[in-house]
N, C-alpha and C positions, 0 to 999 in steps of 0.2 A: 486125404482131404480133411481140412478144420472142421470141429465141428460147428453148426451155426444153431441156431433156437428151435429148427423145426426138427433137429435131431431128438431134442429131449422133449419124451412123451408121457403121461403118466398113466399108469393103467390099474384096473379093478383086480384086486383078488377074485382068487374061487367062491370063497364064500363073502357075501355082501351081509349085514343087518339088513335084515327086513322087520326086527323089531327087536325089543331087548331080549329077548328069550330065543334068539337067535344064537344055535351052536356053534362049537369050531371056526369062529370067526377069523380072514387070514388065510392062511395056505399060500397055494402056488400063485404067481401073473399070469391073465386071462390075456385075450385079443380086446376085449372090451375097454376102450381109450377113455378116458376123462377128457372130455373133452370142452368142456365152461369151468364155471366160478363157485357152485354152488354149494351147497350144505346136501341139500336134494341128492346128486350123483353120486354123496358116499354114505350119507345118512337115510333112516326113514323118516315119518315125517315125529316129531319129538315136544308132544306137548308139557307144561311145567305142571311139576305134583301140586295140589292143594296144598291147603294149611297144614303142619306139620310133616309133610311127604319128605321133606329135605330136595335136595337136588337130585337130578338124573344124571345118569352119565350113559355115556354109551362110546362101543370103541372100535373101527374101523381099520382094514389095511389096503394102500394102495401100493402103487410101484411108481418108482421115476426111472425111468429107461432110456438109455443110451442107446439109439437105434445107431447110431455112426460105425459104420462097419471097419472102420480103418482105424478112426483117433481118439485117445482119448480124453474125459475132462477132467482137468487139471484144478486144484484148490476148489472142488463142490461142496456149494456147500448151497444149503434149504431154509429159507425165509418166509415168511408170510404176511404179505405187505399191509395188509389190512386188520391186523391184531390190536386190541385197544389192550394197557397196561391196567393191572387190577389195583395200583399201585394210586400215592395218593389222599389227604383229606379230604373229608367232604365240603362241596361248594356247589356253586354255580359255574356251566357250563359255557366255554367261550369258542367259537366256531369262524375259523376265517379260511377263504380259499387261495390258489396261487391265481385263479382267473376272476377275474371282473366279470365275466358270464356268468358266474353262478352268483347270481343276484335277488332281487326281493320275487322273483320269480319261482324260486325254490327253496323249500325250508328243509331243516334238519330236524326228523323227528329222535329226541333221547329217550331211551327206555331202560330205568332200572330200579334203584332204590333209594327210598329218602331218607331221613337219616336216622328214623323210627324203623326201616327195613321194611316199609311198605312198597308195595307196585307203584311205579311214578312213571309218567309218562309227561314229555312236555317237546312243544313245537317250535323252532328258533329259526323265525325266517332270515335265510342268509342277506347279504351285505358286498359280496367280490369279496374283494383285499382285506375291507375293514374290517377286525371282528365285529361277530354280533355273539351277546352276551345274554343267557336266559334270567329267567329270576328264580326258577325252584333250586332248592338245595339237593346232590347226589351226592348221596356214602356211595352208592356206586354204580358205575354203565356196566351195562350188559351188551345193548349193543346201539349203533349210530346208522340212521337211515335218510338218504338224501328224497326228497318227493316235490310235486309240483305243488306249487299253491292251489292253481285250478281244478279240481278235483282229486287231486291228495296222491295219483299213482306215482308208484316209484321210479325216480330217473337218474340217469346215470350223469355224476359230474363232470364238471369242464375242467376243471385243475382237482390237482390235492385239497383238500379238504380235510384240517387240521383239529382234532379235538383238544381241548385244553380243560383241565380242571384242577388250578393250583401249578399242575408241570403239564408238560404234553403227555397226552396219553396213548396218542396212534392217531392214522389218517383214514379218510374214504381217498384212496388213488384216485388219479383221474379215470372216468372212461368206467367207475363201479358205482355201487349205489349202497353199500354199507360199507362196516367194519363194526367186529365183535371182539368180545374178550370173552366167548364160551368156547372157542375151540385152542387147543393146543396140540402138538406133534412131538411125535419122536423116530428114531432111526434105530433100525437093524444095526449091529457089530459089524455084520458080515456080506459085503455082499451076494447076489444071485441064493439069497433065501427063502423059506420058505414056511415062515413060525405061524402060528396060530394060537389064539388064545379062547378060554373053556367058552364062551357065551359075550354077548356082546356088554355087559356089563362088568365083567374082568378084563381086569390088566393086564395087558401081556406083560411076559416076566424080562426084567434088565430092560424097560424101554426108559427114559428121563426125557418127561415132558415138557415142553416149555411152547414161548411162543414169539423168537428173536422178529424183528422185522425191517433187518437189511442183511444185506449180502457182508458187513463187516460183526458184525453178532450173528449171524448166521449158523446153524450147528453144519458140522463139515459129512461129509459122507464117509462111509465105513473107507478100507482100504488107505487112511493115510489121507484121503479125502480126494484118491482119484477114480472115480466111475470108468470105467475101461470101456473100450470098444465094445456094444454087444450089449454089457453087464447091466444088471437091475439093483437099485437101492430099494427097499422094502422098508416102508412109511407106516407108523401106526398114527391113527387121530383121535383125537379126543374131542366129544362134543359135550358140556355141562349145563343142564339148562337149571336155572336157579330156581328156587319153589318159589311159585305163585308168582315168574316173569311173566311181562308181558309177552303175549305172543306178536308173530312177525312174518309176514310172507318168506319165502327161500334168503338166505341172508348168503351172501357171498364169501365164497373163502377163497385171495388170490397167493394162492402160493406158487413160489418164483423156485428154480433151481437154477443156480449162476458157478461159475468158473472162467477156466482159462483154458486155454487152445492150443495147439502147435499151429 
């Protein structure tokens, strides 16, 4: 039997962060599913250092599992649809959606840095189709959050939702309510592993992190880049929160695993 999307599951390590001083981070695949979009389900919660702190980092392992007990998948390879590029001059911020629904009824809050490296925060009430174009200047996003005019909670878009500054930077997917450029991923060599790294602020060793965000920049999965019936790819993530970021409710992280089928 083909595999279809509800075959491919992602699951929790042994050991999770529960804060940076968290050991042996990594190890074996739990039964414990990932089951949303969040930062929350692989992270703890990660406030930004003060003045002078530098950035945090902190580092995570999950699994992407091939539950298909017969097929296997073919050209895997691991994306993260909602990644913003750190890449880039500094400018003003331009935001257009693929739906006319996301309109003067919900804005785009940007949170990053202005071009002194101060904390900036600014609000761009969307437009649909058209862009709509802010007036602060960003050296750089951190991260882009979709919310209601009417009392400001965060809501999930109706189309993609496009950032722009200078080139494109990344989208809000439809159906999420952000996209970051703090987190990034890497992949095991081998599959059905089982590495660990010393504390949640070390790297695990030979992981190359990045943060592609389609299925054609995609990084492929160990094996030649076939996930076999059964087998597990072993996912490390990276979360960096910039000193003195603005802070931000659970920020979404939609990561896709895609292939091919018999």
């Amino acid at each position: 039997m083909s595999v279809v999307s509800t075959d491919l599951k992602m699951f929790q390590a042994t050991t999770m962060p529960s804060g940076l001083t968290t050991e042996d981070v990594g190890g074996a695949i739990t039964a414990t599913q990932v089951t949303g979009s969040t930062v929350g389900e692989i992270f703890p919660t990660l406030a930004s250092a003060g003045d002078g702190g530098g950035t945090r980092t902190c580092y995570a392992s999950v699994f992407w599992s091939n539950t298909n007990a017969d097929s296997d998948l073919l050209a895997a390879k691991v994306y993260l649809r909602n990644a913003l590029a750190t890449v880039g001059s500094a400018g003003t911020v331009s935001l257009a959606s693929t739906s006319a629904s996301d309109d003067d009824g919900k804005f785009v809050r940007v949170k990053g840095y202005n071009s002194s490296s101060e904390p900036l925060s600014e609000d761009i009430v969307l437009d649909g189709l058209t862009p709509a174009v802010g007036a602060e200047t960003f050296s750089a996003i951190h991260r882009i959050e979709c919310r209601l005019v009417s009392g400001g909670a965060l809501t999930t878009t109706a189309g993609d939702i496009t950032c722009t500054r200078g080139s494109v930077l990344g989208m809000i997917p439809a159906g999420y309510k952000s996209a970051t450029s703090e987190v990034t991923f890497g992949l095991e060599a081998s599959l059905d592993t089982s590495a660990t790294t010393t504390d949640a602020t070390t790297a695990p060793g030979g992981i190359s992190f990045s943060a592609p965000t389609t299925y054609d920049t995609g990084t492929a999965c160990a094996n030649s880049g076939t996930l076999t019936a059964g087998a597990d790819q072993q996912m490390w993530v990276r979360l960096q929160i910039a000193e003195r970021a603005k802070a931000s409710a659970d920020i979404d992280m939609v990561f896709a695993l895609s292939g091919e089928t018999e």
